[in-house]
C-alpha positions as CSV (number, residue, x, y, z in Angstrom):
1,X,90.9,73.3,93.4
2,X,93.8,74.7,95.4
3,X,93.1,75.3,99.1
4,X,93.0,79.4,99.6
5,X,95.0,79.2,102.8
6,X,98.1,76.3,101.1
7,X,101.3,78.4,101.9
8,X,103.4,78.9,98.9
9,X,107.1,79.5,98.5
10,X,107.3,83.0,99.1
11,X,108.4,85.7,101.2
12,X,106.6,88.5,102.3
13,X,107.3,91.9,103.7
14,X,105.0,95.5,104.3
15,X,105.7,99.0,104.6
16,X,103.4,101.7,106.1
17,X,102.3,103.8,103.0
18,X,99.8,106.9,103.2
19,X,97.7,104.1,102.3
20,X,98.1,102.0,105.3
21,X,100.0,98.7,105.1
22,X,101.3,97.6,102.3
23,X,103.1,94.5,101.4
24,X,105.0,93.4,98.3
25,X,105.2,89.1,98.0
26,X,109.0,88.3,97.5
27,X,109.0,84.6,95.0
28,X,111.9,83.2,93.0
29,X,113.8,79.4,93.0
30,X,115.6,78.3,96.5
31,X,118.9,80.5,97.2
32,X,118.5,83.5,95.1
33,X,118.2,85.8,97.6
34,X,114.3,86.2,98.6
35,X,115.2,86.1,102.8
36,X,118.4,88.6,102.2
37,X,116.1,91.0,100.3
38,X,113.5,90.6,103.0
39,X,116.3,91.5,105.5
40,X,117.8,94.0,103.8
41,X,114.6,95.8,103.7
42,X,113.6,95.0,107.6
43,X,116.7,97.1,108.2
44,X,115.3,99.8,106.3
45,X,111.6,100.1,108.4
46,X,109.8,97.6,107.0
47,X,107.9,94.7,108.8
48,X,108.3,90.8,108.2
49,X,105.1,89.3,107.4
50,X,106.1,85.9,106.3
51,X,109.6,84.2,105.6
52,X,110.5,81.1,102.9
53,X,106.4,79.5,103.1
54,X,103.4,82.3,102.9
55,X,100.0,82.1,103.0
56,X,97.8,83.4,100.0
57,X,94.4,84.5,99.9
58,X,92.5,86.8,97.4
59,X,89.4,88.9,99.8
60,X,87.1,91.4,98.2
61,X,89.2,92.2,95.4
62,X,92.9,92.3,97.1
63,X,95.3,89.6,98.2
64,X,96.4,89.6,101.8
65,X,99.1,87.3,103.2
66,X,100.1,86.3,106.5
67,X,103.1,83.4,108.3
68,X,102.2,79.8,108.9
69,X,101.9,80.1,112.8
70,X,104.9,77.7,112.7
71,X,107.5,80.3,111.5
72,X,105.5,83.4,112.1
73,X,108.0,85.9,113.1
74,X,111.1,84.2,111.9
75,X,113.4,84.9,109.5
76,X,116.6,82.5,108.1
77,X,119.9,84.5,107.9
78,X,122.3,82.7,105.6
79,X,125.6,82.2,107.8
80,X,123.6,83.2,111.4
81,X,120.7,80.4,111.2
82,X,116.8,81.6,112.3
83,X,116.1,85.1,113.7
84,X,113.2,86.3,115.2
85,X,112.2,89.7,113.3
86,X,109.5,92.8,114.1
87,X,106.5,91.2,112.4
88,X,103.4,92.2,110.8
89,X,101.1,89.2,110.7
90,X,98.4,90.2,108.2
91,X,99.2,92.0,104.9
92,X,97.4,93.2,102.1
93,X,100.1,92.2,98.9
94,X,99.8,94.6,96.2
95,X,103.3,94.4,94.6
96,X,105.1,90.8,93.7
97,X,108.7,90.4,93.1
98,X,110.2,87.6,90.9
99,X,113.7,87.5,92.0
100,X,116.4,86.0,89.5
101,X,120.0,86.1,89.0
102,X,119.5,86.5,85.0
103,X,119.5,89.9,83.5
104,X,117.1,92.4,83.5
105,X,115.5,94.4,81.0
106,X,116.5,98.0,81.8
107,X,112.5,99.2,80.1
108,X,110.6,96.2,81.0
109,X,107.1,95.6,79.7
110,X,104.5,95.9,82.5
111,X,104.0,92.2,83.8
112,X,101.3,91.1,86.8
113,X,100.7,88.3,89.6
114,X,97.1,87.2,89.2
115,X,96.3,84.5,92.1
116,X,92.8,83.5,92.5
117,X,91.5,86.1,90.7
118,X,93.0,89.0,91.3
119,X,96.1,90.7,89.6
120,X,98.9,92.8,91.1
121,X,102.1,95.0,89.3
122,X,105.1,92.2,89.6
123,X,108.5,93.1,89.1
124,X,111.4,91.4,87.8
125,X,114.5,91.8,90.4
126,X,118.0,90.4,90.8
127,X,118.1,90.9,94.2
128,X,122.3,90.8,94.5
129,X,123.0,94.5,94.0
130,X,123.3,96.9,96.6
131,X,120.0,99.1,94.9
132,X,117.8,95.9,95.2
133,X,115.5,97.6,98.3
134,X,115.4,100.7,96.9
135,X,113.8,99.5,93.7
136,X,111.6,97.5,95.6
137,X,110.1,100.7,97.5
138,X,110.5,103.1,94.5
139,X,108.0,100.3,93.0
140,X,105.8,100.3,95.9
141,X,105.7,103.9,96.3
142,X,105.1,104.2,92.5
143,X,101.9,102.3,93.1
């Protein structure tokens, strides 16, 4: 059995929503883009929550995530090195993003994230082109 708290390669950001918090879980292969989305979208109001490593945990029916403490707050810039970034530390994940440099269907079928239990909306993103953010909040906001 996988340990609930084992960080896994992701990143994680949230946005306050009329819902509260909310926080979409950022995943794809090294290099294609998952910190540079994160920071792209920091510079548009949203919080870090976790940056390259995030822990996973399913609760009561929802998944949260949060930073190992050791990089909690921290996020790599390609070219700049390690940042320090405005942080929310606990997030409940409700949207997941596969990012991929491969092309994307422009009418998708609906695909989902289920981790330990529970299943969330995921999106397929390249995460290259300028509108990459936007999609991800129209997504969240869609929710």
């Amino acid at each position: 059995m996988t340990n609930p708290m084992q960080p896994i390669h992701a990143t994680a950001v949230a946005r306050h929503t009329p819902a509260g918090w909310r926080g979409v879980l950022i995943q794809g292969p090294s290099g294609v883009g998952k910190s540079d989305l994160a920071l792209r979208l920091i510079g548009q109001g949203w919080r870090l929550t976790a940056d390259d490593w995030t822990c996973l945990w399913a609760s009561d029916g929802a998944l949260y995530g949060a930073a190992p403490d050791t990089i909690a707050g921290r996020i790599e810039v390609r070219g700049l090195g390690v940042v320090t970034a405005a942080l929310r530390p606990l997030t409940r994940i409700v949207l997941a993003v596969q990012c991929t440099h491969e092309a994307i269907e422009r009418l998708p079928e609906p695909a989902v994230l289920t981790w330990q239990g529970v299943t969330i909306p995921q999106l397929r993103l390249d995460p290259r082109p300028a509108s990459a953010g936007q999609v991800v909040a129209t997504a969240l906001a869609a929710l």
